[in-house]
N, C-alpha and C positions, 0 to 999 in steps of 0.2 A: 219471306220470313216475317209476315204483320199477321197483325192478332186484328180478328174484326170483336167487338164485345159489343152483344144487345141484351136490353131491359125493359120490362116490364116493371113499371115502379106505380106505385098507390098511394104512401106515404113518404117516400125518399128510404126509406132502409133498403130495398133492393139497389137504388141508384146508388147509394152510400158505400155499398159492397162493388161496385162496377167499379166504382173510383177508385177505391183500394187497391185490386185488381189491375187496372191501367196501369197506376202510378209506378207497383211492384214492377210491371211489365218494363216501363220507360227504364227503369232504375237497372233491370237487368238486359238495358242496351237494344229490346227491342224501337226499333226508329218506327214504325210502320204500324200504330195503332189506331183506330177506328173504332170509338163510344158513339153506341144508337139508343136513343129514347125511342121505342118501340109507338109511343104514341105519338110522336113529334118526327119519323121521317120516315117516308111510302116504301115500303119492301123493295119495289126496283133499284133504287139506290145502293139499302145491305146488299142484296145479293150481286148484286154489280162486282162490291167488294170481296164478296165469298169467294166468287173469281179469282179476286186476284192474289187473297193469301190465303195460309195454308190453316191457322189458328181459327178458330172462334169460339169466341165463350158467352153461351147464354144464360140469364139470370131472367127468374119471371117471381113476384109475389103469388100467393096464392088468393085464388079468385072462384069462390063458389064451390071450390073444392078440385078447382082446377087453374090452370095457366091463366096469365093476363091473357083477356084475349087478342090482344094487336102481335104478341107473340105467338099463341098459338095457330094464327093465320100466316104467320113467316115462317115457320117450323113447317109447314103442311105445303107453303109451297116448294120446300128447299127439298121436300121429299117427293113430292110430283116429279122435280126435275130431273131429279136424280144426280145430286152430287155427290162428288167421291172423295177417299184419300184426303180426310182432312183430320185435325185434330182439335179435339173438342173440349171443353170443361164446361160445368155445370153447376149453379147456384139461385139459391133465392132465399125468398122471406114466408115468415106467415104469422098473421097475428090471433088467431081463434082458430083455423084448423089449416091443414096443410093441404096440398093439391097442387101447389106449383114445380114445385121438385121431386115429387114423385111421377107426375108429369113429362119432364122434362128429360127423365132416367128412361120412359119408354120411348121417347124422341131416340134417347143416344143407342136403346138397345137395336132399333126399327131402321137408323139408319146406319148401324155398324161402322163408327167413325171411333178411331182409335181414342177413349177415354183417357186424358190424362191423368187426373186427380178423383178421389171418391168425391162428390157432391157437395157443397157447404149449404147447409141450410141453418139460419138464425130465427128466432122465435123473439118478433120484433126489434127495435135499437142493437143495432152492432156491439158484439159484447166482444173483449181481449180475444177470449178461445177464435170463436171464429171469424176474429180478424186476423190472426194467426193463421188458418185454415184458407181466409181471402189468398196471404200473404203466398203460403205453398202453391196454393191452384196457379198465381201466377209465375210462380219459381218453377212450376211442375210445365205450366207448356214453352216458359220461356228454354226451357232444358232443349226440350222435345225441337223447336225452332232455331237452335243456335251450337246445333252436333256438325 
């Protein structure tokens, strides 16, 4: 019943959204949660985690018009491996164009993991709406983890 949650962050507004997230998480009783700084700890590790719970929710900034890359190298292996039966949420940032969440919707279509929440994407600094939107994503897998 743990949520694994990995970021891609540039500025801290993705990280900022991760936190959100978590925190929601903690509050609706999940004990079992796990924040990855995609550029601060080696894919062996997350997926170690992937393992062992059922959640995870990635958040990637957009980058060149695409994913951070340190996430879309963890994404690419978690699809090599072939894991299953997980439940997923989806989130990012972008400040001049977007590419990380649109991204990350053909991650969730390619690995067919039960979508909980539609996508939250913010266009720079965390604004009420979609902290709001944070706030659901984690109400929405915390639902899904604790039936």
């Amino acid at each position: 019943k743990g949520v694994i949650i990995v970021y891609g962050s540039m500025y801290g507004n993705t990280q900022k959204m991760a936190e959100v997230i978590a925190r929601q998480l903690s509050e609706r009783g999940i004990k079992d949660i796990r924040v990855y700084d995609s550029s601060k700890t080696h894919s062996s590790y997350i997926i170690n985690d992937i393992f062992k719970y059922k959640g995870f929710i990635v958040g990637s900034c957009a980058y060149n018009n695409a994913m951070f890359p340190n996430v879309q190298t963890l994404l690419t292996t978690i699809e090599h491996m072939g894991i299953k039966d997980h439940y997923l949420g989806v989130f990012g940032n972008f400040a001049w164009n977007g590419g990380g969440v649109k991204n990350l919707v053909k991650f969730a279509e390619d690995i067919k993991w039960e979508l909980v929440h539609q996508p939250v994407e913010e266009k720079g600094a965390l604004k009420q709406d979609k902290y709001e939107q944070c706030i659901a994503l984690a109400n929405a897998m915390a639902d899904k983890l604790l039936l």
